[in-house]
PyMOL commands that place a pseudoatom at each C-alpha (Angstrom):
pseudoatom trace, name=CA, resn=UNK, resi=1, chain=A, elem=C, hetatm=0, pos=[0.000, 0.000, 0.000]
pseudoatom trace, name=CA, resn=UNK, resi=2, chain=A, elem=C, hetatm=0, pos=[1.370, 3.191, -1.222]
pseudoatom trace, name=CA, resn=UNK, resi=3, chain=A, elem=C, hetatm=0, pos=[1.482, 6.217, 1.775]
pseudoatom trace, name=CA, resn=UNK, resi=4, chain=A, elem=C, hetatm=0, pos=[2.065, 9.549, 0.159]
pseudoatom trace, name=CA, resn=UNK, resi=5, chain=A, elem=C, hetatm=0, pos=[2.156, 13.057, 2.630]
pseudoatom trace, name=CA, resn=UNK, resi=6, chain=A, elem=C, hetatm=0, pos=[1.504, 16.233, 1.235]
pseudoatom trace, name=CA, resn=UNK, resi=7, chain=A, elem=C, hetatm=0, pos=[3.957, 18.170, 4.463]
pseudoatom trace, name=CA, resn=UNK, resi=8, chain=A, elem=C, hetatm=0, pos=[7.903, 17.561, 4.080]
pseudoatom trace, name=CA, resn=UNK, resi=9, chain=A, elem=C, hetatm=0, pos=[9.587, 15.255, 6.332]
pseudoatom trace, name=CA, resn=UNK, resi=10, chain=A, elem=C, hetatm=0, pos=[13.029, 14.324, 6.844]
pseudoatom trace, name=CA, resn=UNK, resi=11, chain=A, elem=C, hetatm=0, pos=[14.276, 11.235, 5.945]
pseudoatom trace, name=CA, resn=UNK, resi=12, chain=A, elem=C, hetatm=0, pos=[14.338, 9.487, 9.641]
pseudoatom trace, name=CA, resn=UNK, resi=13, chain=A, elem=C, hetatm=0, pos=[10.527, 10.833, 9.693]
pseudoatom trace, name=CA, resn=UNK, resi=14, chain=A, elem=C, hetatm=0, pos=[9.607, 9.600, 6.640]
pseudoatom trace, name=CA, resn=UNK, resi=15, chain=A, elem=C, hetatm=0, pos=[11.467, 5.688, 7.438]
pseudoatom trace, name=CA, resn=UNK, resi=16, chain=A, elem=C, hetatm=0, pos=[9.989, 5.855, 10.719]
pseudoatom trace, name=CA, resn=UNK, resi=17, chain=A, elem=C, hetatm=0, pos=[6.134, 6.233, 9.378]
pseudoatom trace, name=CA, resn=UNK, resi=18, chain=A, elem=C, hetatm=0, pos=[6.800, 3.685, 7.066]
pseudoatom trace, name=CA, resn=UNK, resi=19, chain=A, elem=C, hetatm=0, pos=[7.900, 1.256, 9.354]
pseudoatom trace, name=CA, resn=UNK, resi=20, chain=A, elem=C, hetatm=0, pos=[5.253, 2.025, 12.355]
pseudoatom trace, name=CA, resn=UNK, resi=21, chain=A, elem=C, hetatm=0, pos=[3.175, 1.359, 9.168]
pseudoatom trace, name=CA, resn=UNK, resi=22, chain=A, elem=C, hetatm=0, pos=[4.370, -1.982, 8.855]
pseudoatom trace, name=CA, resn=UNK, resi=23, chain=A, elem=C, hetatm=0, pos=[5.826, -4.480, 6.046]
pseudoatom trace, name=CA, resn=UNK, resi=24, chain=A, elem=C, hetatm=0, pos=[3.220, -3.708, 3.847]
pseudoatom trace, name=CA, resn=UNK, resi=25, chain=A, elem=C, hetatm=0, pos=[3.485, 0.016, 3.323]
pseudoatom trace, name=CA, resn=UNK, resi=26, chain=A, elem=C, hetatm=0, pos=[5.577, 2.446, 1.782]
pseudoatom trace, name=CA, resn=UNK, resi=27, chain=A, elem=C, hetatm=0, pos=[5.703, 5.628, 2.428]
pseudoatom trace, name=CA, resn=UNK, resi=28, chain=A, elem=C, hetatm=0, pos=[7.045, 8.527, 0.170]
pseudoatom trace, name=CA, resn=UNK, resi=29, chain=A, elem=C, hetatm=0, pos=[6.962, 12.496, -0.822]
pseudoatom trace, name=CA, resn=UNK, resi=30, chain=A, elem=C, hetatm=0, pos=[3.765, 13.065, -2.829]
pseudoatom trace, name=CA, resn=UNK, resi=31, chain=A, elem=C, hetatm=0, pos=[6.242, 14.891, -5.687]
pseudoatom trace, name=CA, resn=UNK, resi=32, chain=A, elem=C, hetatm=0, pos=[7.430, 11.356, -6.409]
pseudoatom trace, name=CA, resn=UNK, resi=33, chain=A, elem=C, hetatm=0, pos=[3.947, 9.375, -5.874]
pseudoatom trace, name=CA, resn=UNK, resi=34, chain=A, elem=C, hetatm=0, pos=[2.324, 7.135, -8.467]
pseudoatom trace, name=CA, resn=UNK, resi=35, chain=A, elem=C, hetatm=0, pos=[-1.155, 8.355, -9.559]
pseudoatom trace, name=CA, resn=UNK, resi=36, chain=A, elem=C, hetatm=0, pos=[-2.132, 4.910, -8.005]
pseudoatom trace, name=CA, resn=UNK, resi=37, chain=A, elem=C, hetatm=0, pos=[-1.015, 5.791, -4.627]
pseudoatom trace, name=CA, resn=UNK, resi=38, chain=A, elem=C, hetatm=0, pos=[-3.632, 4.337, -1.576]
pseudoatom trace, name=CA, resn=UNK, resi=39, chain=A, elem=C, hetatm=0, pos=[-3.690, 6.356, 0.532]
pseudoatom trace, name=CA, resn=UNK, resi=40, chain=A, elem=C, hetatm=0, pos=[-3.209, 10.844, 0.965]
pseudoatom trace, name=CA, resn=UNK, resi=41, chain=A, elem=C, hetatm=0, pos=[-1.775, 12.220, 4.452]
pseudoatom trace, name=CA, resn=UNK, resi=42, chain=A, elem=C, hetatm=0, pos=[-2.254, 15.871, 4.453]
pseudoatom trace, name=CA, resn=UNK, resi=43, chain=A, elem=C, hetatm=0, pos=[-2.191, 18.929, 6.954]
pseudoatom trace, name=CA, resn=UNK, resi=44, chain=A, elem=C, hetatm=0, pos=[-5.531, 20.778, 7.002]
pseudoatom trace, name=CA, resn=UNK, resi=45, chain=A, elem=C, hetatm=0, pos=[-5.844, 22.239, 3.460]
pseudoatom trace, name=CA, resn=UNK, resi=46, chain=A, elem=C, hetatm=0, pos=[-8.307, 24.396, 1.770]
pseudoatom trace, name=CA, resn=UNK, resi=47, chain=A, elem=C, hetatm=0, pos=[-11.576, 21.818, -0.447]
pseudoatom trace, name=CA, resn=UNK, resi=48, chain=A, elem=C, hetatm=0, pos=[-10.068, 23.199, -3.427]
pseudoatom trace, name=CA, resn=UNK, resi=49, chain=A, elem=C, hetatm=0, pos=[-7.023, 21.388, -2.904]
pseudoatom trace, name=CA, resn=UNK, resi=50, chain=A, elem=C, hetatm=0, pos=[-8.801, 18.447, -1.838]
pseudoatom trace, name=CA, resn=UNK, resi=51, chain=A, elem=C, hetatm=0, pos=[-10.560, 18.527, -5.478]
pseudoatom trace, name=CA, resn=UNK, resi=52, chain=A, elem=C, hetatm=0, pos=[-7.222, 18.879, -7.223]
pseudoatom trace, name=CA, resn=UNK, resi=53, chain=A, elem=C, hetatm=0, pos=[-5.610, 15.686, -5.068]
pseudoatom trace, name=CA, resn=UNK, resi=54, chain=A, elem=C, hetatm=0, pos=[-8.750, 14.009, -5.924]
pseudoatom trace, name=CA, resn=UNK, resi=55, chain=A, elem=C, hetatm=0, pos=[-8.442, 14.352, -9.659]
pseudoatom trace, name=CA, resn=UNK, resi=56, chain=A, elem=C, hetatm=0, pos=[-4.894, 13.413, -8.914]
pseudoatom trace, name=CA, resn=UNK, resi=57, chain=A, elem=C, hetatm=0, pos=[-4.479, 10.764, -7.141]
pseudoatom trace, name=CA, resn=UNK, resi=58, chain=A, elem=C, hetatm=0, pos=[-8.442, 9.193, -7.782]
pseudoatom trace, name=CA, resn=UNK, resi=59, chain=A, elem=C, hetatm=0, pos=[-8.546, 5.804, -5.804]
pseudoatom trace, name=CA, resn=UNK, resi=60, chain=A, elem=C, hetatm=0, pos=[-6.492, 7.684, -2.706]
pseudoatom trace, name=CA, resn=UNK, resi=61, chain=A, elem=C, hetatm=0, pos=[-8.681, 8.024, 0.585]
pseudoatom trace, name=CA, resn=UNK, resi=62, chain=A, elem=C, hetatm=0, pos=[-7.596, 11.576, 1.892]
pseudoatom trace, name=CA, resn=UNK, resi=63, chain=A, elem=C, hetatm=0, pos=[-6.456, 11.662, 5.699]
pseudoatom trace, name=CA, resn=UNK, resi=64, chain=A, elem=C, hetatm=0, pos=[-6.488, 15.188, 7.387]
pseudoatom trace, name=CA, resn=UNK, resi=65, chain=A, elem=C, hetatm=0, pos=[-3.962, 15.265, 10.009]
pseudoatom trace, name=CA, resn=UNK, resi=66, chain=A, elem=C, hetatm=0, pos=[-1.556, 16.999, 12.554]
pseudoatom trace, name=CA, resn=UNK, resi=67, chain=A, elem=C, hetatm=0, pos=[1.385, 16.138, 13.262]
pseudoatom trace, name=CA, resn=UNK, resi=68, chain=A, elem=C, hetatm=0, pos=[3.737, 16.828, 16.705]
pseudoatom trace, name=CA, resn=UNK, resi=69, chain=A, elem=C, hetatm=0, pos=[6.650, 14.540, 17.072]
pseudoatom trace, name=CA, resn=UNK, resi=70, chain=A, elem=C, hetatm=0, pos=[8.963, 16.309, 19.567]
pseudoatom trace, name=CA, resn=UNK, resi=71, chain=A, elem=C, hetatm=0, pos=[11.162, 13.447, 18.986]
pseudoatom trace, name=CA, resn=UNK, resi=72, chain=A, elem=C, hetatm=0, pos=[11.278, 13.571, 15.797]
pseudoatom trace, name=CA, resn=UNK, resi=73, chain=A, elem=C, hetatm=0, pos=[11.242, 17.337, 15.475]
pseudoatom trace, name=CA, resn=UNK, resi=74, chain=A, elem=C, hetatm=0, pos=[7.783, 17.473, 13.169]
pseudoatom trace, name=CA, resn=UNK, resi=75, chain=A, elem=C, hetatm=0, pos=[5.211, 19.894, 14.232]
pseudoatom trace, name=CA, resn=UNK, resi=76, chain=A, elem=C, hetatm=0, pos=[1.944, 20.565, 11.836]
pseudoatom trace, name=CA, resn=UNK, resi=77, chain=A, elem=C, hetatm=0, pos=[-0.622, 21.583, 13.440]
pseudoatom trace, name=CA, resn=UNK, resi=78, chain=A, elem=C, hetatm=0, pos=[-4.190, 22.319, 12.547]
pseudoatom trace, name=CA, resn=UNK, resi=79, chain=A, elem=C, hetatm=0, pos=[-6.616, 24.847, 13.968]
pseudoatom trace, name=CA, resn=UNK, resi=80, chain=A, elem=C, hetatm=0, pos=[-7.866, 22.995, 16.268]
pseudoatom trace, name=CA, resn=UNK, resi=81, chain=A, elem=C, hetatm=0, pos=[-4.554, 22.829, 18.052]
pseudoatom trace, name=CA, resn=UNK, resi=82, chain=A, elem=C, hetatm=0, pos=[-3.635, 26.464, 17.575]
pseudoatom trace, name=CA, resn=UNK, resi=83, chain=A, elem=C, hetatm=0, pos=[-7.043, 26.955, 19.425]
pseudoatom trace, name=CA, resn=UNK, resi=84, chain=A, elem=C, hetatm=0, pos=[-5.854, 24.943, 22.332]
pseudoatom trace, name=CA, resn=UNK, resi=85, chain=A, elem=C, hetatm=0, pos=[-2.838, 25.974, 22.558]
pseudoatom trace, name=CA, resn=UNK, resi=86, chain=A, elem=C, hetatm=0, pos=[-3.839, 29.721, 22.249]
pseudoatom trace, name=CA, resn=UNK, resi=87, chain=A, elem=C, hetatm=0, pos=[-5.917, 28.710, 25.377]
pseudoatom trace, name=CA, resn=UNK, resi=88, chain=A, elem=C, hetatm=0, pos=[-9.434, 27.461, 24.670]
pseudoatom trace, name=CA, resn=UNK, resi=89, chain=A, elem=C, hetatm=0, pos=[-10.122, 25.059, 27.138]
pseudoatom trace, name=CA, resn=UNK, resi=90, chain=A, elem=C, hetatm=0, pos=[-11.881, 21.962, 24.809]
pseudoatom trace, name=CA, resn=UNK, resi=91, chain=A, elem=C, hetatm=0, pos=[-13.063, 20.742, 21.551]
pseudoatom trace, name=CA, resn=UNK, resi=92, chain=A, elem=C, hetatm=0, pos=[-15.952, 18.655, 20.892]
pseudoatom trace, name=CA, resn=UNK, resi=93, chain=A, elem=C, hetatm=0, pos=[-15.968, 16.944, 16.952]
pseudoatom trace, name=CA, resn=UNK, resi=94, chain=A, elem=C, hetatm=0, pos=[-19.274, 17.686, 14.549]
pseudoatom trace, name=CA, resn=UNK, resi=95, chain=A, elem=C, hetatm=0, pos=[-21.759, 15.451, 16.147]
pseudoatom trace, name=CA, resn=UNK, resi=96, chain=A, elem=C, hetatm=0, pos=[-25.916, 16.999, 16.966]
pseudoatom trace, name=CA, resn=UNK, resi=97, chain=A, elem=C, hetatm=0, pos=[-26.442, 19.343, 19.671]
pseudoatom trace, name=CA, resn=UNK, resi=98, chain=A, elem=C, hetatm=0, pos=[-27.930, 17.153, 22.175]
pseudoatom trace, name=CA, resn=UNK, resi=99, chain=A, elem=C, hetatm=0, pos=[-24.590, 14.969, 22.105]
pseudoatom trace, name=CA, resn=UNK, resi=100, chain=A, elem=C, hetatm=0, pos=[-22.487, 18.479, 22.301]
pseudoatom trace, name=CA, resn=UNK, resi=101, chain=A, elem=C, hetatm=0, pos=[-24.410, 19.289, 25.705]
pseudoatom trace, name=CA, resn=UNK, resi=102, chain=A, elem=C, hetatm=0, pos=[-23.805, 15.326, 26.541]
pseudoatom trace, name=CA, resn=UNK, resi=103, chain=A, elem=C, hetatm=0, pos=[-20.280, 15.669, 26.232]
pseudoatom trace, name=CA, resn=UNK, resi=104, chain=A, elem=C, hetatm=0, pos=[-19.433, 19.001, 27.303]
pseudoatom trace, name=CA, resn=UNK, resi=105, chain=A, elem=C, hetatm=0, pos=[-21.672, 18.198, 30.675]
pseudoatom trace, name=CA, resn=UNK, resi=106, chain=A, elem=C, hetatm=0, pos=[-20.356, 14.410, 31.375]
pseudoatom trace, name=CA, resn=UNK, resi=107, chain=A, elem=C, hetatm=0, pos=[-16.947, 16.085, 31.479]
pseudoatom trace, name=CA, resn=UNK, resi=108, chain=A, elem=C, hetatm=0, pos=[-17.905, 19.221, 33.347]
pseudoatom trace, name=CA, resn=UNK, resi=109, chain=A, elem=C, hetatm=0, pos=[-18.935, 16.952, 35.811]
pseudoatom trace, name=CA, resn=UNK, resi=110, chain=A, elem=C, hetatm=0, pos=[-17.314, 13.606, 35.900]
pseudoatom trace, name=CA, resn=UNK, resi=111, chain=A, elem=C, hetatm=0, pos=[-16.332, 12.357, 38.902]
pseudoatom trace, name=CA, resn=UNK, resi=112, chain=A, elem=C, hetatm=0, pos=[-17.806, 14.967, 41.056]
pseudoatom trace, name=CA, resn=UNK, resi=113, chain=A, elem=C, hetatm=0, pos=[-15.328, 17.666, 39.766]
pseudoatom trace, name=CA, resn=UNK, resi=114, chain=A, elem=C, hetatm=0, pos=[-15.089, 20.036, 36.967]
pseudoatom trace, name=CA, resn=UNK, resi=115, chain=A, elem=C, hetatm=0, pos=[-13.066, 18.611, 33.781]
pseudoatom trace, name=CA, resn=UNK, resi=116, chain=A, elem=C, hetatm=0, pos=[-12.858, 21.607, 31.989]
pseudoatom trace, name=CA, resn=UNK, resi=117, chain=A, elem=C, hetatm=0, pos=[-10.753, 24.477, 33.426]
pseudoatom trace, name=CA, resn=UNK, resi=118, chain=A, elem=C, hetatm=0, pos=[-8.519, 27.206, 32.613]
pseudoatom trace, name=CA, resn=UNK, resi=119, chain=A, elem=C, hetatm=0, pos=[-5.343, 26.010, 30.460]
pseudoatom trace, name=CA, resn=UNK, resi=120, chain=A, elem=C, hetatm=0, pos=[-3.438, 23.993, 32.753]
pseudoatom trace, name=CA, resn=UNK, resi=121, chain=A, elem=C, hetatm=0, pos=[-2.069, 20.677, 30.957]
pseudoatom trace, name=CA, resn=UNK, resi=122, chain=A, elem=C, hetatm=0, pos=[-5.852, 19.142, 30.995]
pseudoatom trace, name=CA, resn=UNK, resi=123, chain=A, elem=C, hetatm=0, pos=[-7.543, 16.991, 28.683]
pseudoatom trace, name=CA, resn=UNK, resi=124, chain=A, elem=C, hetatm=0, pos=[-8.532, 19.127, 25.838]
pseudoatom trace, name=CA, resn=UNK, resi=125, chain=A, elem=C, hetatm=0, pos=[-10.404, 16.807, 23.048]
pseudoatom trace, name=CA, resn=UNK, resi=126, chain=A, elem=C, hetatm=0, pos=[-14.215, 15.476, 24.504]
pseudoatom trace, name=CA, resn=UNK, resi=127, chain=A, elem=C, hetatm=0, pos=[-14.255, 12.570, 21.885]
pseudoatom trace, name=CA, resn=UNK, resi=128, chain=A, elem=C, hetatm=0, pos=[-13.598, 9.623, 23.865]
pseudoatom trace, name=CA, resn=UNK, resi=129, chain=A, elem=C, hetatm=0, pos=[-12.720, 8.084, 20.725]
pseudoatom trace, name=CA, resn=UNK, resi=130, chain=A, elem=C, hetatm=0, pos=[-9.789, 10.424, 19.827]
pseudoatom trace, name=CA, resn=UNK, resi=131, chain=A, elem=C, hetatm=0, pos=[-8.576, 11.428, 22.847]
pseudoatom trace, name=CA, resn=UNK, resi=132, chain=A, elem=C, hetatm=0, pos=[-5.135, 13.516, 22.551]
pseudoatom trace, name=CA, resn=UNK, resi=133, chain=A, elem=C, hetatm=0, pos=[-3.434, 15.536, 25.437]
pseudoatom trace, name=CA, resn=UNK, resi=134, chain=A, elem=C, hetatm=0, pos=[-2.997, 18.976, 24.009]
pseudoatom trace, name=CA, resn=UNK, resi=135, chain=A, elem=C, hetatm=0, pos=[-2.215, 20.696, 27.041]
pseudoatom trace, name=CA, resn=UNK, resi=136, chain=A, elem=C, hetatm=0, pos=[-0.690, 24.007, 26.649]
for i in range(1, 136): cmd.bond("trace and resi %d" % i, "trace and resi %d" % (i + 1))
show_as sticks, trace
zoom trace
């Protein structure tokens, strides 16, 4: 399965992806990517670019992500990040209102004490099902 990303990466970056990947991937620059590559890893980028890597790379599911690998030394955030880290004290994912008062109040109140608080290292992302620690 053929990996392409859309942000640079250095070459220990790009071998390390590949092999936390596993055997059956490879992962490489999307200026040398077949028009048969799988699958698209991309920073946040405007529809219109989305259109163009469509008509590009036409069988490739597009993957919208950031990136923060101090270890690694690769930082692309999104938004939603800058948000966070510019303070804002959660984010809760497109879902219908009555689950955004769900989720905001199960954490305002689980376990008796408040979840959501002034920036201070807490848990940032409501989703339960893609949790990340963006503290700030």
């Amino acid at each position: 399965m053929v990996v392409a990303t859309t942000m640079p990466l250095s070459p220990a970056a790009r071998r390390r992806l590949s092999d936390d990947f596993g055997p059956d991937y490879i992962v490489v620059d999307i200026r040398v990517a077949p028009p048969t590559t799988d699958v698209l890893l991309t920073t946040v980028i405007s529809p219109q670019l989305i259109g163009h890597l469509r008509a590009q790379f036409p069988q490739a599911r597009i993957v919208i992500t950031e990136i923060e690998d101090d270890e690694l030394d690769v930082r692309y955030p999104g938004p939603v990040s800058r948000m966070l880290a510019a303070g804002a004290s959660a984010y809760v994912p497109p879902r219908p209102i009555s689950a955004v008062a769900a989720s905001v109040k199960a954490r305002l109140t689980e376990g008796g004490r408040p979840m959501l608080a002034a920036s201070s290292g807490i848990e940032n992302e409501l989703d339960s099902g893609t949790q990340s620690q963006l503290g700030s």
